[in-house]
N, C-alpha and C positions, 0 to 999 in steps of 0.2 A: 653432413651438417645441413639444418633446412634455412632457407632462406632468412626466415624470422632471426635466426643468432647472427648473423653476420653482422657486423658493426655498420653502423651509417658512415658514407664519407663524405662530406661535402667538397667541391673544386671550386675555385674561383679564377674567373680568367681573369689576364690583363687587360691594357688600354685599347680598345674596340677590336676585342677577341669574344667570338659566342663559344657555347658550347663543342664547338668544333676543336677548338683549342685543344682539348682534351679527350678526343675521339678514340685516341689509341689507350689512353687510361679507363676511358670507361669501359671499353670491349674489355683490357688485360685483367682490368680488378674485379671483375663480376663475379667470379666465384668464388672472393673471399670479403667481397662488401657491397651494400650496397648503395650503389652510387650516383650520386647527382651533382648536377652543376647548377652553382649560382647564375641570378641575373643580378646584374652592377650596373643595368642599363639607364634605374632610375635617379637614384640617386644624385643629389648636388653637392655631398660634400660626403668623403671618407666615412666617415658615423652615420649618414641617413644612409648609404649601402651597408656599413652594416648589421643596420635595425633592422633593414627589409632582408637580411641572409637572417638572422635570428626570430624572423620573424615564421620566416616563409620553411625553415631546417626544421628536419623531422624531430618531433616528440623527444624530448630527454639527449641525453648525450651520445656528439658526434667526433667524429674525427673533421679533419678540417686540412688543407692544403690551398695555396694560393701562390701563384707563378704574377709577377710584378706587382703593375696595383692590388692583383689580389692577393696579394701578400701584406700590403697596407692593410686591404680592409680582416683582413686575418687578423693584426696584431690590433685590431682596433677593437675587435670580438673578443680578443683575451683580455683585454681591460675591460670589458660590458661585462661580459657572463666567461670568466675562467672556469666557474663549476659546467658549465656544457660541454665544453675541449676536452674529449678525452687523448688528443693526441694532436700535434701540430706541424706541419709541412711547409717550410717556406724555401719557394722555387726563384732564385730567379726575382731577388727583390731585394730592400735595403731596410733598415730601422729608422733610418735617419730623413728628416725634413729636406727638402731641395735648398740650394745652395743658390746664392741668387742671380749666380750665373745660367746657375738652370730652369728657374722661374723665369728670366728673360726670355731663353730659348723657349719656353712654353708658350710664353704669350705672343712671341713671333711664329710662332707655329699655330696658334688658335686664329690670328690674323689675318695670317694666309688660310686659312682653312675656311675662313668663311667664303671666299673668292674661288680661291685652287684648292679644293682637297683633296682630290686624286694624285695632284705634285706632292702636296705634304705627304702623303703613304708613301708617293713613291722614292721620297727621299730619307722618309723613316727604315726602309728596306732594311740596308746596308749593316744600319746599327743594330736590327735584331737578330739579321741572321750571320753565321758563319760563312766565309767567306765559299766556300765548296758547295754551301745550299743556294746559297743565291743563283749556284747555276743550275737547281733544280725547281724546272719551269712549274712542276705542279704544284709545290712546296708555296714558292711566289706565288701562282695564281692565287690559291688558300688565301693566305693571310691576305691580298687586297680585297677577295672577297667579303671574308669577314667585315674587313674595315669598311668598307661600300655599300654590304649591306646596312650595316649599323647607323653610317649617314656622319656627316658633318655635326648634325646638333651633339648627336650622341659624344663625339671626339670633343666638342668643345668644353660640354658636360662634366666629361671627365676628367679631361688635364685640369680642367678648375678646380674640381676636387683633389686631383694629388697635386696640385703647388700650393694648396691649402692644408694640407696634413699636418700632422705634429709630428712633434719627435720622439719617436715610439722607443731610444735608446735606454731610458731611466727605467721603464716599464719591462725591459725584458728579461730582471734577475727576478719579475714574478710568476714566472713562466716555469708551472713544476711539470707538465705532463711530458710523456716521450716526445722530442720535439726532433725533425729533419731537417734541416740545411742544404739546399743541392743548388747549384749552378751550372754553366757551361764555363769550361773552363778559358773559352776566348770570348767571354760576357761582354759585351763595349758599353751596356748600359748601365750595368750594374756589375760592377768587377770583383773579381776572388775576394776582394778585402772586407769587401762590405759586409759580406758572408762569414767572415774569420771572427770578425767583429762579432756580429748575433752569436756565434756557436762559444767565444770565449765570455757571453754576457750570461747565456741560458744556459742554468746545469745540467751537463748530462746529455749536453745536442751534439748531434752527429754532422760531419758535413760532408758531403759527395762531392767532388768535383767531376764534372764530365766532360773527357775529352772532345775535341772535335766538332765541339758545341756552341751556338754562342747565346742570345737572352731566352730565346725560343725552347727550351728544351725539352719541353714536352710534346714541342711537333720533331723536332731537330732530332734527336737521338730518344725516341718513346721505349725503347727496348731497355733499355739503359735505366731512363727515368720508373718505369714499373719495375724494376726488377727491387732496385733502393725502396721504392714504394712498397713494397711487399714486404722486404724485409720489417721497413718499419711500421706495417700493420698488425704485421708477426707480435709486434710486443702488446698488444691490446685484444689478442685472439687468443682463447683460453678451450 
């Protein structure tokens, strides 16, 4: 097959995750897509990321995936432009608005972050990964990296924008194309349910649970995560 047929796939990281995020999906998908990763770095609110992923996403229609906030701004593109989605992946995310328990926690963590935000990462930790990755030192280094390169403004930026989101749940029985549902199944940020939820709104979605996993899953268990990934490219490759 030459490169030109392979479908476009766009990724979307999470909350001060780059492109790295997705390091092991970009290497595993390349011979059946091709593939790029969003920047969500600009953006002040859910919808202005994104206008700039629809802006910035290759000519005509793409496939689409998104692990947390990028899974908000996924479901924020299916309400923009649903004729561009030729398919849609959501990792590792929720439908639903924050809860305003969890808006507080945001804004005591944007607080702190303008003082300590190497404490706020490092106390972010715990909740993203499974409890057996946290003892893997490279794993950890990673993701503070990410987040350290990205910087404090960037963290502040964007937890503004997802405790500002809407509630993408009314919007999800419009969702016709093949759609993905995957989690870790020891998620502490976004739990099995959340997930049960989307896949019994959107017809015809699939949901993976991944063992041994927790919000990270596309660094956590990548083997796992491409493999469902494939499958569900499989239904858009002719």
């Amino acid at each position: 097959m030459l490169a030109a047929q392979y479908p476009h796939l766009v990724l979307l990281p999470g909350l001060v995750n780059d492109s790295r995020l997705w390091q092991h999906q970009v290497s595993g998908l390349a011979e059946i897509a091709q593939v790029t990763v969003g920047d969500l770095t600009k953006g002040h609110t859910i919808a202005e990321m994104a206008s700039d992923i629809l802006a910035s996403a290759p000519a005509g229609p793409f496939a689409l995936a998104g692990l947390s906030m990028g899974g908000y701004v996924a479901l924020e593109i299916m309400r923009e432009a649903p004729e561009r989605i030729v398919a849609l992946a959501l990792l590792d995310t929720s439908a639903r608005p924050d809860s305003l328990i969890a808006r507080d926690m945001r804004n005591e963590a944007i607080e702190q972050a303008e003082s300590n935000y190497q404490a706020v990462i490092a106390a972010l930790m715990p909740k993203q990964l499974h409890p057996m990755h946290m003892e893997d030192a490279d794993l950890v280094s990673l993701i503070t990296d990410m987040a350290m390169s990205l910087g404090n403004k960037i963290f502040i930026r964007q937890q503004r924008a997802i405790a500002g989101r809407i509630d993408s749940i009314p919007s999800l029985s419009l969702i016709k194309c093949p759609t993905l549902v995957l989690c870790g199944r020891e998620d502490a940020l976004t739990p099995i349910g959340l997930h049960q939820e989307m896949v019994a709104a959107i017809e015809g979605a699939g949901l993976m649970m991944v063992s041994d996993c927790g919000h990270l899953s596309a660094l956590e268990q990548p083997q796992r995560v491409n493999e469902a990934l494939i499958q569900w490219l499989a239904k858009i490759i002719h």
